[in-house]
C-alpha positions in Angstrom: -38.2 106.2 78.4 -36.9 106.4 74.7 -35.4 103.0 73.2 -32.6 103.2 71.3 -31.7 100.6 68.7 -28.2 99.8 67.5 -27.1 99.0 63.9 -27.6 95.7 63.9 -31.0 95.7 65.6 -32.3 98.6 63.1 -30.8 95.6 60.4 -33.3 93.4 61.3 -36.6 95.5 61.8 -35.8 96.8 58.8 -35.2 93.1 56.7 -38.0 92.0 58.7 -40.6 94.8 58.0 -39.5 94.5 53.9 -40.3 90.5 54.2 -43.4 91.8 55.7 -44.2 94.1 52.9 -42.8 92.3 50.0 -40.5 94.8 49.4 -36.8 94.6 48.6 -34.0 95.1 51.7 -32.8 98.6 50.0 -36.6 99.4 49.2 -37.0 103.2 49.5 -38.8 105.3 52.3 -41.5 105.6 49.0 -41.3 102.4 48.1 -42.1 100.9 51.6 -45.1 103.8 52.1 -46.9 102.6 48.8 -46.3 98.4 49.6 -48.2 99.4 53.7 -51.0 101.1 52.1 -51.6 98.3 49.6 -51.5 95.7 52.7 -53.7 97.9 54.3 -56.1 98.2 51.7 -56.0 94.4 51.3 -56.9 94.2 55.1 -59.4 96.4 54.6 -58.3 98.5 57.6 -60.6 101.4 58.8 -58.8 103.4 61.4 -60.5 104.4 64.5 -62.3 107.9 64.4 -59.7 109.5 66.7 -56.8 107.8 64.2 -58.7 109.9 61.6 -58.6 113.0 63.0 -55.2 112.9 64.6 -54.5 112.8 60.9 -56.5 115.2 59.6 -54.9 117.8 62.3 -51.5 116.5 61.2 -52.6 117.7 57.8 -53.9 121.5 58.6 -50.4 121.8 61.3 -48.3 120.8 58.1 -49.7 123.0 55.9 -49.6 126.2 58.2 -46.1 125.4 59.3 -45.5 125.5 55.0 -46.7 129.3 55.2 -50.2 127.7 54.1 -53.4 129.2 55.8 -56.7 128.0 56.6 -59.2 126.4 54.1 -62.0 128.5 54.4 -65.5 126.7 54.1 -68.6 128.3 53.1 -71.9 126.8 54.0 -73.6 124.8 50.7 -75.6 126.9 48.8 -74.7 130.0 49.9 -73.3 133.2 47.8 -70.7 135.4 48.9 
């Protein structure tokens, strides 16, 4: 089941979210990004371990999708 929010509603998540954030109403997608990681930080927030590496597999899937290709790692101390 998918929710879908009319104007107004989208309105006031978003005017609520920026009073959240202490951002202004027009703030930018940027703008909003940068004030959540700050509140965040201030929290001191430390994801779960599966949070982590859902993001960490978001990253590699990006970066092959942008014609990027797997890091390769070799073990410490080792000479190639």
């Amino acid at each position: 089941m998918t929710t879908e929010l009319n104007d107004i509603q989208q309105a006031l998540f978003k005017k609520a979210a920026a009073k959240l954030l202490d951002v202004p109403d027009g703030a930018t997608p940027a703008e909003v990004h940068a004030a959540l990681l700050r509140k965040v930080q201030e929290a001191e927030f430390v994801p779960a371990p599966g949070l982590v590496n859902v993001s960490i597999h978001r990253r590699r899937v990006a970066r092959r999708l942008n014609g990027g290709t797997r890091r390769k790692h070799s073990p410490q101390g080792s000479k190639h």
